[in-house]
N, C-alpha and C positions, 0 to 999 in steps of 0.2 A: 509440810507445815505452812508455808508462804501459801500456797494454793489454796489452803481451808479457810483462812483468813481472806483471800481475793473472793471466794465461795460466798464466805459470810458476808463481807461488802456487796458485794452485788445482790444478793438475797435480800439486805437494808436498802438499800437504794428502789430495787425493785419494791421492794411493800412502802416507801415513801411513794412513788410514784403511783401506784395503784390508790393510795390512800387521798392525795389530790387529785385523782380525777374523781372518785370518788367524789369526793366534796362537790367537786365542779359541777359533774350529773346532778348532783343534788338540789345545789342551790338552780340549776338551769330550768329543773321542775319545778321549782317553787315559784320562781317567775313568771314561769309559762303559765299555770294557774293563776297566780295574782294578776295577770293579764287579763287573762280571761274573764274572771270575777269584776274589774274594772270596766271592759268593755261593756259586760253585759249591764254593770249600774249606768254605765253611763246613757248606752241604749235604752234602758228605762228609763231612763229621766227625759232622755228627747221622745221620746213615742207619750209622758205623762205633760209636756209643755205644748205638745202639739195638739194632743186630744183638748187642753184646755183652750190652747188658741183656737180649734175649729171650733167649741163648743162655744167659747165667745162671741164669735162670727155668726153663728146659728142665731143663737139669741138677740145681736143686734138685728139679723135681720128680720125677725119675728119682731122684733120695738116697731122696727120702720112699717111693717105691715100692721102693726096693731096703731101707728100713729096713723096712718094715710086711713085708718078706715075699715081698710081690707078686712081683719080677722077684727072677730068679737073681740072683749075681757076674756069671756069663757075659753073661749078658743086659744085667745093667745095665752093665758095659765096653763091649758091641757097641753099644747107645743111645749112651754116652755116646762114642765114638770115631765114630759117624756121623755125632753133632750138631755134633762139631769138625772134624770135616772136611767 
């Protein structure tokens, strides 16, 4: 009788413990994802600040070439309307 009852205690014990790792695997995937998903927004947003700063840099340097002379109007529209699209 003592034994089925030490049986049953361990048996509880045992499905408590299964049951928090459980959880733990759980929540540890869920992380790992939400990681992921952050890194990658965040990678898009440095790869979308960067295209914008090079495209900046393009375009001033096309100003300076369309001040000094260098390119036409025409010219310096048809640059600047290829580098934006």
């Amino acid at each position: 009788m003592i034994s089925w009852l030490i049986y049953i205690i361990v048996f509880l014990i045992l499905c408590f413990v299964l049951s928090l790792g459980t959880r733990a695997l759980s929540r540890g995937i869920d992380a790992k994802n939400s990681n992921k998903s952050n890194i990658k927004s965040k990678a898009l947003n440095n790869t979308n600040k960067n295209l914008s700063k090079n495209l900046t840099k393009e375009i001033i340097k096309l100003k300076k070439l369309h001040e000094k002379g260098i390119l036409s109007s025409k010219e310096f529209q048809a640059a600047k309307k290829k580098i934006l699209s």
